[in-house]
Structure formats: C-alpha cells, structure tokens
N, C-alpha and C positions, 0 to 999 in steps of 0.2 A: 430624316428618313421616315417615311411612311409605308408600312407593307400592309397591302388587300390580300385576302384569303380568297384564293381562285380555287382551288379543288382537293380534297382530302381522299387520298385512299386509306381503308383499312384494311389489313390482311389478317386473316384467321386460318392459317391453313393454307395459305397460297404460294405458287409456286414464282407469283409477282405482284408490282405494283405498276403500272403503267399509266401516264398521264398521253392521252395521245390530244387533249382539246386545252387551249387554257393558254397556250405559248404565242403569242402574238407580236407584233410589233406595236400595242399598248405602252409596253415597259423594255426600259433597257437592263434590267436585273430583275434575274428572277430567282428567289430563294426555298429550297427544297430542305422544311424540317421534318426529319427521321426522330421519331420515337419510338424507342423500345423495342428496337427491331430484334426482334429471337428465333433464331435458328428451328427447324423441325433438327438437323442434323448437326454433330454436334462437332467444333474446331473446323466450322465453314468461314466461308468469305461474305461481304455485304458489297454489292457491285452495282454498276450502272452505265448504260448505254443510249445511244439518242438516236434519232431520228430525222433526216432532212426532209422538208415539204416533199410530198410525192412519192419518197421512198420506203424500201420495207426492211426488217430485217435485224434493226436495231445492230451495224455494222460500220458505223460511220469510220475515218479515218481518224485514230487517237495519236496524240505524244505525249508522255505525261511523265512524271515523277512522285515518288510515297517514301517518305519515309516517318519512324514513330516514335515514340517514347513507352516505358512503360516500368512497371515497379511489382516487384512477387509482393503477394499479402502477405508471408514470411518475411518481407526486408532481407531476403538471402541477397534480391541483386536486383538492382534498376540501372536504365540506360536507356542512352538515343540513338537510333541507327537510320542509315539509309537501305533501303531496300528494292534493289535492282532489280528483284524477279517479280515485283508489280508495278513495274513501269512500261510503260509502250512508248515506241520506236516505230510510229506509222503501223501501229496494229489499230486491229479493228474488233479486237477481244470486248469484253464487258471489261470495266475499269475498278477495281478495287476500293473501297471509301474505307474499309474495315476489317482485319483481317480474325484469323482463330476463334470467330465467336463462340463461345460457351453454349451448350443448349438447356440446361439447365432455368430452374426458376429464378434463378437470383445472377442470372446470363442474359446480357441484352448487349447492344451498343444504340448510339445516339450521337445524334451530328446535323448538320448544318451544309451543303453543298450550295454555293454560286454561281447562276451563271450571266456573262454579259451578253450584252446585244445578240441575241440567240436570232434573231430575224433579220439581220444585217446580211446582205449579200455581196458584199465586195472585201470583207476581211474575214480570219477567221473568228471562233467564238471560245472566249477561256473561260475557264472555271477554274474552281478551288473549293475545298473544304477539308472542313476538321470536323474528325471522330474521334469518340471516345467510348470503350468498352471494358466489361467484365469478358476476359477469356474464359478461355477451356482450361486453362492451367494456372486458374487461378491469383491471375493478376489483372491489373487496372494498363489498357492497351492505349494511349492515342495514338491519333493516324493526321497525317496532314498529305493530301493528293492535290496539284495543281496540274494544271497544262490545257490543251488547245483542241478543238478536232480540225483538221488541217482540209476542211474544205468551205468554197461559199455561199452555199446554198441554207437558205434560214433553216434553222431547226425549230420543229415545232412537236415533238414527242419525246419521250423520256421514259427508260424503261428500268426497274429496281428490281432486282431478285440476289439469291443466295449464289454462290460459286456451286452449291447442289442441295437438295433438298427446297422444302418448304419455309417459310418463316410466321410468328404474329409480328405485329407491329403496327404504326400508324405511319404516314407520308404524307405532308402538306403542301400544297405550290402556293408561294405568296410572287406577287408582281410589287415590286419595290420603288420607290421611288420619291 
C-alpha cells in the first residue's frame, strides 16, 4: 500500500475543515488522518459529511452504524456498547467519527476515516473508521463508524466540523493505493 499526501487542512479556530478539491477517480481509497482534533466547546461531537459532483450542502443520503469502547481513568468501569443515537437510517445529518470530546488542553481525539471508490457512479461508496479520544469526563473513548451514502453520483468533497462550536486540529487527504 502506498499513500500520496493530496491536501492538509489545518484548523485554529474554525468552525470546519473541508476538502472540496483532491477527490478524483485517481484512487480508489481515499484516507482522511485527523489529528488532534480539540473542541472550542466542550463534551461536543467530531462529525463528517460529503458532497456528490455538482451538489451543495454537504446532505448526502447516510446509513451507518457507531459503536465504542472506553475505560474511566479511575478504573471505576470500562465497556463496549453500540450506539443507536448516532446511526443513520437514510439521514442526511453530519455523521459522527467521535463523540464527548473534552475541550480542555490534554482533550483531543484522533482517527483514521476510509473511504472507497468515491468517484464510482454505478454503486454506492462505504467507509469506515476508527477514533480514539480523551473525553469530557475523563476517559479514554474509541469510536468505530462504518456504512455507505446510498447514492451514485461520485463524491468529490468532504466536510469536518464539531456537532457545535469551533475546533484546532490538523486533517490530511491521502489517495492510497
């Protein structure tokens, strides 16, 4: 496997990151590294939505499934759960990658998102990824999200931001292959 560094955003203060150039049918996998993504606000979400050629709006049709693991830094209690209230069912919300992030200095997540044949127009396009974060409440959160946008028009934009507020953090698009 070989990945080229097509485009970095960095966020200071922003309310996004959006890659609207870079998605092509070059690559059939395209891989999106999050770094250090930190909240302005604090026990927010780290989400993401795309874009089909031509369209606006970052509303595309999702189906997806999350669920995560996590451990208190007490050792009071760890566990893995599925998580029903960020999944979609043919929504067209922003998608979940990370949830309760901490805004604090020593509060971030970080992760990895996949996606395939994004420029394919006769099937849909899946993804998947895994997060990993320091919450709000003081535990160590993973996140795993998979699923599909259920239509077949190429996608060639991708849009990051917080369930509310601002975030820092870095976002990479690598074309894999």
């Amino acid at each position: 496997m070989i990945s080229t560094l097509i485009s970095t955003c960095t966020a200071d203060g922003d309310g996004y990151c959006q890659f609207t150039s870079g998605i092509t049918s070059t690559y059939d996998h395209y891989m999106f590294v999050c770094t250090n993504i930190n909240p302005v606000t604090d026990n927010t979400h780290f989400q993401f939505q795309v874009n089909v050629d031509g369209e606006s709006g970052f509303n595309e049709t999702t189906t997806s499934n999350f669920f995560s693991d996590y451990h208190l830094e007490s050792n009071a209690d760890a566990g893995l759960g599925y998580h029903a209230d960020y999944d979609q069912a043919q929504g067209a919300e922003y998608q979940s990658l990370s949830r309760e992030i901490g805004n604090g200095g020593d509060e971030s997540t970080s992760g990895i998102l996949h996606l395939f044949t994004p420029s394919n127009t006769t099937f849909v396009t899946h993804f998947y990824s895994r997060f990993m974060a320091h919450v709000q409440d003081d535990a160590a959160k993973g996140s795993f999200v998979s699923g599909y946008w259920n239509v077949t028009g190429a996608i060639d934009e991708v849009s990051f931001s917080m369930s509310a507020g601002a975030m820092d953090g870095v976002v990479q698009l690598y074309g894999i292959s």
